[in-house]
N, C-alpha and C positions, 0 to 999 in steps of 0.2 A: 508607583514606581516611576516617580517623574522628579526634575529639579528645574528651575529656569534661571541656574546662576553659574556661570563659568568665571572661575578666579586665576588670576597669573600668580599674584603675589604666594600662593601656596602659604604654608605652617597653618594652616586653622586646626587645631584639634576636634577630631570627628566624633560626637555624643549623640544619644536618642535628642538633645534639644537642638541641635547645631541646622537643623531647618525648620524652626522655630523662633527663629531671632526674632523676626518683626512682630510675634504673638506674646500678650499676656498672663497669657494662662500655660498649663501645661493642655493637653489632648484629651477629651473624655477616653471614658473604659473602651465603650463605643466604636467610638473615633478610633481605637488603635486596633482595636478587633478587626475595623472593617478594611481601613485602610492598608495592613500587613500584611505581605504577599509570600512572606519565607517560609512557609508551609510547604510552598509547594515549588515556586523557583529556587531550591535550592539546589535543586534540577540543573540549574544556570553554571553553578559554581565554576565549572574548568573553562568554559567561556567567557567566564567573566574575568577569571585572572589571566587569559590569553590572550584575552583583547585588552586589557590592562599592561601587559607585557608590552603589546606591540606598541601602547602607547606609550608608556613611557620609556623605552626604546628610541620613538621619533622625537620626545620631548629632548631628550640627553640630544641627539643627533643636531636637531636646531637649537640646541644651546638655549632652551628656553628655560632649562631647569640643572642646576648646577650637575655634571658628573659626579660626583661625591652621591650625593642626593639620590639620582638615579639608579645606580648601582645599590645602594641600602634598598630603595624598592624593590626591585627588582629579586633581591633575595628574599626581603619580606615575604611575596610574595609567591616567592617557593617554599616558605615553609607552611602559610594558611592553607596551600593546595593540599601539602603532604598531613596538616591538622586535619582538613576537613575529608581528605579520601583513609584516610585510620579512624575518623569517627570520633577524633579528638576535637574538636570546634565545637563551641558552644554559642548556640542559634538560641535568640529571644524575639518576639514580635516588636518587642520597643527599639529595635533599626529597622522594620518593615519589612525590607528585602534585603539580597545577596550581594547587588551591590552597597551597600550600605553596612552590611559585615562585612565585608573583605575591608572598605576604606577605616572601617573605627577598627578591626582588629591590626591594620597594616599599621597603623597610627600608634597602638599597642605595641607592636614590636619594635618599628625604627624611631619612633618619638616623630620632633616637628616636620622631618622630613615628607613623612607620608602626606599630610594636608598638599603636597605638590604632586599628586599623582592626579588630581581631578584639576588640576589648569588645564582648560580649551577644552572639555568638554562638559556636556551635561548627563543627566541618568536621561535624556529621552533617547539620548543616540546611542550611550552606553544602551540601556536596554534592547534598542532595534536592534544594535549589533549583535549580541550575545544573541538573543532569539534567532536572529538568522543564522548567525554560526549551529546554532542548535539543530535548527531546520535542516541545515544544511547534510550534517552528520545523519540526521534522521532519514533523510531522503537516500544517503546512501549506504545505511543501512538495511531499509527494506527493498531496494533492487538489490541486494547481496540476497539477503535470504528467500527472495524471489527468484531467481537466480537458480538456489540448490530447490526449492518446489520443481522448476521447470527439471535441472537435472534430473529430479527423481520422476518427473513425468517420462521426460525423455527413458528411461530404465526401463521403463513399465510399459511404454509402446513399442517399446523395440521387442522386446518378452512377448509382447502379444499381438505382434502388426497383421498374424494370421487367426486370429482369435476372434472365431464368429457371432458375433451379438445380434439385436434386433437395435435399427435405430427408430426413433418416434419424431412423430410432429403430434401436437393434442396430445400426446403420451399415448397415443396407438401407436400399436407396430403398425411402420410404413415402409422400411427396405432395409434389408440386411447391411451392414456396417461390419468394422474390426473395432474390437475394443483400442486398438493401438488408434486407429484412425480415428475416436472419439476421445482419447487422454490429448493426442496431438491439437483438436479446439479449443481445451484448456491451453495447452500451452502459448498457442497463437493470442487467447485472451491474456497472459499473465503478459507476453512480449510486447503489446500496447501497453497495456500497467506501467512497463519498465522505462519505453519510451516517454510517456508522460511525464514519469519522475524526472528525468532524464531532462526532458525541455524543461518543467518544473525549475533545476536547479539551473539552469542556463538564466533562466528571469532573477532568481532571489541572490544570484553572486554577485553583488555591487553594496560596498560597504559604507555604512553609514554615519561609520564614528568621524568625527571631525564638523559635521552639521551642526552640533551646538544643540540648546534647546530647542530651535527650528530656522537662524537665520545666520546659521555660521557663526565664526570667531574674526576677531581681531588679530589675535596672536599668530604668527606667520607658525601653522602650521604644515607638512607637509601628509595630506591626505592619501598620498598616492604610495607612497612609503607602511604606514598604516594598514592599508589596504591589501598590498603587494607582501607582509607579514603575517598575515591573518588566510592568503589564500584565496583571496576573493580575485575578478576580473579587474576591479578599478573601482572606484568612490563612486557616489552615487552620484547623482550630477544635479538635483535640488535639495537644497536643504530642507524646505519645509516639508515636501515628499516622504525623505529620506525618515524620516521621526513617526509621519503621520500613516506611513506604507503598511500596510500587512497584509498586501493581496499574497505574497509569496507564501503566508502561512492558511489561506484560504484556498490557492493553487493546489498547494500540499494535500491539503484537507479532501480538495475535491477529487483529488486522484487516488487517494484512498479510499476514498467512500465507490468507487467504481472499480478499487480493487475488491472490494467487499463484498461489493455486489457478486463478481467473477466467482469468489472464494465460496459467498454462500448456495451460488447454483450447482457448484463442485459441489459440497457438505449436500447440499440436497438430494443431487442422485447418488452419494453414497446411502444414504439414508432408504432411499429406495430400493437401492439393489441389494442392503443387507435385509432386507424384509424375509419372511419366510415365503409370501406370496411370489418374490421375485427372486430368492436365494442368490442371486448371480457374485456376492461377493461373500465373505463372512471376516469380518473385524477381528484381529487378535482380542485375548482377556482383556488384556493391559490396555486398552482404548474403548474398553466397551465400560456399563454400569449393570448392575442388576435393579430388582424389584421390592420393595421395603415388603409388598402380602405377593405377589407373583415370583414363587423360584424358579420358572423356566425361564425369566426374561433375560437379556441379553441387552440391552439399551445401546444404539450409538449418539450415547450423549454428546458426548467430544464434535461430534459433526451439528448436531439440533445446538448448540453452544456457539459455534461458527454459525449460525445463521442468526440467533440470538444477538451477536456482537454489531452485526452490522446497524443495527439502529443506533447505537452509541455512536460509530463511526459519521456516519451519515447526517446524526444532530449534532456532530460538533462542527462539520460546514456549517453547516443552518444556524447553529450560533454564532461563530465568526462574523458570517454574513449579516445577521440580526444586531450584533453588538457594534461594528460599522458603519450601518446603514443610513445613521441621523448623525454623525459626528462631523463638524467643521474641523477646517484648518487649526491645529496640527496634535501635538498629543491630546489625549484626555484620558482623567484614569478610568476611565470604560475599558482602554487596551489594556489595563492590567488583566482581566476574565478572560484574553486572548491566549493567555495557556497551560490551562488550567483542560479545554478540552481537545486542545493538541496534543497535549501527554497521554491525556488518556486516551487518545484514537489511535496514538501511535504503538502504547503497550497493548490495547485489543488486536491491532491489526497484527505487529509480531508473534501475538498468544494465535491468532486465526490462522499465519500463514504455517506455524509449526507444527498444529495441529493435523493440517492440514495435508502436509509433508507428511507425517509420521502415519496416518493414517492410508493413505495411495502406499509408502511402502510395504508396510507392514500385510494391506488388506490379500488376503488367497482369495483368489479369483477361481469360480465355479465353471469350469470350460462347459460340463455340458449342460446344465442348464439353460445357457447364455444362449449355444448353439441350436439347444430344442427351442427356445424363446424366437428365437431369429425366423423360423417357418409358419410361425404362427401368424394370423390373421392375415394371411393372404398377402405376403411380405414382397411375393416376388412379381409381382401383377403388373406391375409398371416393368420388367424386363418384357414380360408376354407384349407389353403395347409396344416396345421399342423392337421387340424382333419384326411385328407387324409391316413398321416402317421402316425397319432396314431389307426384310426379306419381301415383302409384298408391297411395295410401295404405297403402305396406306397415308393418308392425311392423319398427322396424328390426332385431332379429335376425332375420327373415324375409328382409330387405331382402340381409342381412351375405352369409346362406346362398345366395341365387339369383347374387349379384357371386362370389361363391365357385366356383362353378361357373361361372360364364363365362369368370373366369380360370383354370378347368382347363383348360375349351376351347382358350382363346388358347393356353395354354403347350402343348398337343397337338400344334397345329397350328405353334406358331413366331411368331405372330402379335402384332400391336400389337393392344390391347384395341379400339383403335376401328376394327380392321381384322376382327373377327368378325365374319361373318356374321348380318343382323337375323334371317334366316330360325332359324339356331341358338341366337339368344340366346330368340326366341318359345318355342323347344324347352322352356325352365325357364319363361322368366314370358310369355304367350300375350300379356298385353296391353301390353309393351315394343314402341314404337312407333320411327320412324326419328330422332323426334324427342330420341333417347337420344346420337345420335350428336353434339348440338353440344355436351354435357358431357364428352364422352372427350379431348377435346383439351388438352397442357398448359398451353395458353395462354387456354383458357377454365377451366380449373380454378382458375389462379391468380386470375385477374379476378373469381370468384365471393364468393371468401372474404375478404366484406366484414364481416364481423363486426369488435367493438371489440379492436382488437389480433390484426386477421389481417393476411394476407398478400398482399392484394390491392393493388396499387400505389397504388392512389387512399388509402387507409387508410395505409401503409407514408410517405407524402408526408406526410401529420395526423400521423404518429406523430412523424416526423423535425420539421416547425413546433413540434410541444407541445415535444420534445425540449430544441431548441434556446432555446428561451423558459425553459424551466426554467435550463439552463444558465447565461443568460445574469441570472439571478436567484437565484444560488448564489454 
């Protein structure tokens, strides 16, 4: 997907041989197999005639190419969009890529005129551009639909900002939580995601059509014109850069592969809490699978599939990366394999974010089990040390040591921490009074920790307000 020849004189008629002049032969079988990229950039196409627009747009403008002329493209090219969005275009390997069909089909339609749609530039800057135009779209398409995940996150903690669960560190119960207060972490993760993309597209908006095959034109083009039609901030400001760039599509790549990450540790404790061991959620039909010899199963495939995808996501950075890593100044057709595993990160991570969505709405939340889960292993031990140090002025490692022994106690005996004996808890710390007992409870545990960005429902309610305010200014 590369050309190193810019022509002013335009009328050359566009053929599979028309970049093949200085060769004697035709191409091996080979040779076209490998080199043909329209399998897959056809992907490109609205890009390609857009930034095709914008140029010959500027070409008519600077008088470089007759108005007559320009105006015939220009329609040309409104009808190969409407050919190829009907399914009407017919795609061959032997013109490689997209751009390459749009020029021999435009050629087709308005006769010698079209050969003047490609003065003052090349396919390497055509391509950077369409691909970032592509980037571009893609980027803000999945802060849209990350976007309605967080709304429905937002839904779902507001539903249940009182909604007592057990939270874990090592995946033991370690202190009582809201389920609202734990959908709101997601949300905080997906809100970095958004940002990324965000800076993401602030880096890759600078357009690179008008760079040439890497060292510019002669022909008094106006780049800035170009650029300023297409939506971008301004031209890119080196030519050989601008051809040879594609960190904006490795950017890309890397901020997906950390949305994925996000997504698959979502799918993972849904996967966990739809267990029969943990019951705390249970999956609609419609999102679950069954068992080809087990008929009681219930599978959440759709989430073990969301963690599945992230390895795709994740080697198509590493490809990028890989396929870059030894290439000199400026194109080389190594960047054609540049997006081939951009498409595909970008369709898994839309299929991960939807799934994803669909399954937090959808899923019925188990209030009491969550609630029984939440008292379990000794959830509220660490309120017992902090009443020490607010009511007895212990040092909290003093504090850590006497709750430590209490809950030998309990676990001695079989017991709920708030079912110890005061007489045994006196045994370690003498001046523990009865008044220890309204902190052992999980439902006073939760209600305490009111701190900024705890867990307390009243806080978990402010977080979800700020939330949405933000959102809704993004």
């Amino acid at each position: 997907m590369n050309d190193d020849a810019t022509d002013r004189s335009g009328g050359q008629q566009t053929s599979p041989g028309l970049l093949r002049d200085r060769f004697s032969s035709e191409p091996h079988a080979v040779m076209e197999r490998i080199n043909a990229s329209i399998d897959f950039d056809r992907r490109l196409y609205a890009h390609d005639i857009a930034a095709s627009r914008a140029h010959c747009n500027m070409l008519i403008a600077q008088e470089i190419i007759p108005e007559d002329d320009g105006h015939k493209i220009l329609k040309g090219l409104d009808q190969i969009e409407d050919e190829i969005a009907r399914g009407e275009f017919a795609f061959t390997p032997a013109l490689e890529d997209i751009h390459m069909h749009v020029e021999a089909r435009l050629t087709e339609i308005v006769g010698e005129a079209g050969g003047r749609l490609h003065t003052a530039r090349s396919r390497n800057d055509q391509v950077a551009t369409d691909f970032r135009l592509w980037v571009r779209d893609a980027v803000d398409d999945t802060r849209d639909v990350l976007k309605a995940l967080q709304e429905v996150l937002l839904m779902r903690a507001e539903e249940h900002a009182a909604t007592v669960m057990p939270g874990f560190t090592h995946l033991q119960s370690a202190q009582p939580v809201t389920l609202g207060h734990h959908l709101m972490a997601y949300f905080e993760m997906f809100e970095r995601d958004r940002s990324r993309l965000s800076d993401c597209r602030k880096r890759l908006n600078l357009s690179p059509l008008g760079a040439g095959a890497l060292a510019g034109t002669s022909i008094p083009i106006d780049r800035n014109a170009t650029a300023d039609a297409l939506g971008f901030d301004g031209p890119s400001r080196n030519s050989m850069d601008a051809v040879a760039d594609r960190d904006f599509a490795v950017e890309f790549l890397a901020s997906l592969s950390l949305c994925a990450v996000h997504l698959s540790r979502l799918a993972e404790e849904i996967v966990i809490w739809s267990t029969s061991q943990f019951g705390f959620i249970t999956l609609p039909d419609t999102l679950a699978t069954g068992s080809s010899m087990m008929p009681q199963k219930k599978n959440p495939d759709a989430a073990e599939l969301v963690r599945g995808k992230v390895g795709r996501i994740v080697g198509a950075v590493n490809a990028l990366l890989i396929l870059m890593k030894g290439l000199p100044m400026t194109y080389s057709k190594d960047m054609q394999e540049d997006k081939e595993p951009t498409f595909d990160a970008v369709d898994s991570i839309s299929l991960c974010i939807a799934a994803v969505t669909a399954m937090i709405a959808e899923m019925t939340v188990n209030t009491e089990p969550m609630e029984e889960a939440a008292g379990q292993g000794y959830a509220t031990a660490t309120d017992l040390a902090d009443w020490l140090v607010k009511e007895l002025a212990l040092p909290f490692r003093q504090a850590h040591q006497v709750t430590a022994q209490i809950v030998r106690i309990a676990e001695s005996g079989n017991l709920a921490l708030e079912d110890v004996p005061l007489g045994d808890m006196q045994k370690i710390e003498p001046r523990i009074t009865s008044a220890v007992l309204d902190v052992l409870s999980v439902r006073q545990s939760i209600e305490s920790r009111t701190s900024l960005g705890g867990t307390s429902p009243a806080r978990v309610r402010e977080a979800i307000s700020e939330a949405r305010q933000r959102l809704a200014e993004s």
